[in-house]
N, C-alpha and C positions, 0 to 999 in steps of 0.2 A: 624885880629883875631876876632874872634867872643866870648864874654865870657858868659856862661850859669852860672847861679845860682839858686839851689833848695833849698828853705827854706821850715819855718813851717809859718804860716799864719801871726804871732804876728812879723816878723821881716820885713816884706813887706814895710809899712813904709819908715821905716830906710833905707833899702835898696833900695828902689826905688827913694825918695827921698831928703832925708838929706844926706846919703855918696855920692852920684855921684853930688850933690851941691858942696859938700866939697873938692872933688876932683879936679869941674872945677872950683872953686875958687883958688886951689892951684898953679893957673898957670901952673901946671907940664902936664908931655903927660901922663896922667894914661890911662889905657883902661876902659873905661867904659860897663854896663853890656847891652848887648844886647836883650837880654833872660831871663827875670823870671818868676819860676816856684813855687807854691807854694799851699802847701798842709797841710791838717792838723797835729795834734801833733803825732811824733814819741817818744814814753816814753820809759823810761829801764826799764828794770824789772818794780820794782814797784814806779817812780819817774822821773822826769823830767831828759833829758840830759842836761849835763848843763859841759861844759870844763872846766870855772872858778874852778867849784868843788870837777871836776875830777870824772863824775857819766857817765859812757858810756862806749863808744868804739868808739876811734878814727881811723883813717885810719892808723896812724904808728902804732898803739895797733893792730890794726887789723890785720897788717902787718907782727907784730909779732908772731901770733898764726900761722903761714903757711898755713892758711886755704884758701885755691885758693881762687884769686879773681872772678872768676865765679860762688862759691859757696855762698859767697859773696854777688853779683850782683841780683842772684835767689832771695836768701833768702829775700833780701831788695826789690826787685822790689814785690815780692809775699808780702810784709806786706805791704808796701806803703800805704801809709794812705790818701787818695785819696776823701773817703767822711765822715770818720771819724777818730776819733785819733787812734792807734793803739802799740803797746806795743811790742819792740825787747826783746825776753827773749830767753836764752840760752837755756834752756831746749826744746822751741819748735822751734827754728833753728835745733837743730840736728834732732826733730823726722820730721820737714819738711824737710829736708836735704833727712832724710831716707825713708823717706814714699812717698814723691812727686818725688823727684828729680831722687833717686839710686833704688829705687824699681820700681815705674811708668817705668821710663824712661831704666831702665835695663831689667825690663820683656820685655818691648815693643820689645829694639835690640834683645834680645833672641827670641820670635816668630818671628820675621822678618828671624834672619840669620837661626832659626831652619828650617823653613819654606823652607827657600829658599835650604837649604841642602836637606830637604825632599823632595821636589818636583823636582827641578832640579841639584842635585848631585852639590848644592854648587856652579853650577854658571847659570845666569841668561841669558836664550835663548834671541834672536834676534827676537826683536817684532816690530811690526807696530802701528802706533798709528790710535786710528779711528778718525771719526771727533768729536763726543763728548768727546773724551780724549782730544782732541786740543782744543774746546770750555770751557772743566773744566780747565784745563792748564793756559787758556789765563784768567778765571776767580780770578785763584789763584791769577795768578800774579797782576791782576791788583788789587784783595785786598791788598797783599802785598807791591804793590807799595802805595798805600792809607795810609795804616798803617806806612808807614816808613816817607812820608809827612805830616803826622800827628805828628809823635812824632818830627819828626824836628822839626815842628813849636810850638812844643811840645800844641797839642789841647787838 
């Protein structure tokens, strides 16, 4: 088992060093963290998260709003506080929601399958690839594969 942990920068510490002290002092087989990731402050609206307090959104709160976990995933990877702290606010989740995610990304399918219905009656003829299709191709991918070893190792 491999365990990943994303914190905010203030629990690093703790978490790097005094809990997995505490744990192998416990004698017990705990898993310890393989993986820490840590970025700067993610606030609610106008305040710290804080669970003791009950100021946030938790993952079973979250849960319970049935609002896909992918939707979710976006919103949070898109504020990610990465070089500065950065602020979850309801109001501009939905207009990111709507503006980035359902708009961007719904025009986009709509010119594609428009596209594709206009020009070839909806289905896509039998093509050849050239050799600079197969050198961008082979480019993509191997950014792609860069980008996925990256976040593995989360860089």
């Amino acid at each position: 088992v491999q365990l990943y942990q994303f914190m905010a920068k203030d629990n690093v510490p703790f978490h790097s060093v005094i809990f997995p002290s505490c744990l192998i002092g416990s004698g017990d087989n705990y898993t310890l963290v393989n993986h820490l990731s840590a970025t700067e402050y993610l606030n609610y609206e106008d305040s710290k998260f804080s669970k003791s307090r009950g100021i946030g959104v938790f993952g079973d709160q979250a849960k319970e709003t049935d609002i896909p976990a992918d939707v979710w995933r976006f919103y949070l990877l898109y504020i990610r506080p990465e070089s500065h702290d950065s602020v979850f606010n309801w109001d501009d989740m939905f207009l990111k929601v709507n503006s980035e995610l359902l708009n961007n990304l719904g025009n986009f399918i709509n010119r594609a399958l428009s596209f594709t219905k206009k020009t070839f009656a909806g289905v896509l003829p039998k093509f050849q690839l050239s050799e600079e299709d197969k050198k961008f191709i082979a480019t993509v991918s191997r950014e792609v594969k860069k980008y996925t070893q990256s976040l593995e190792g989360l860089k």
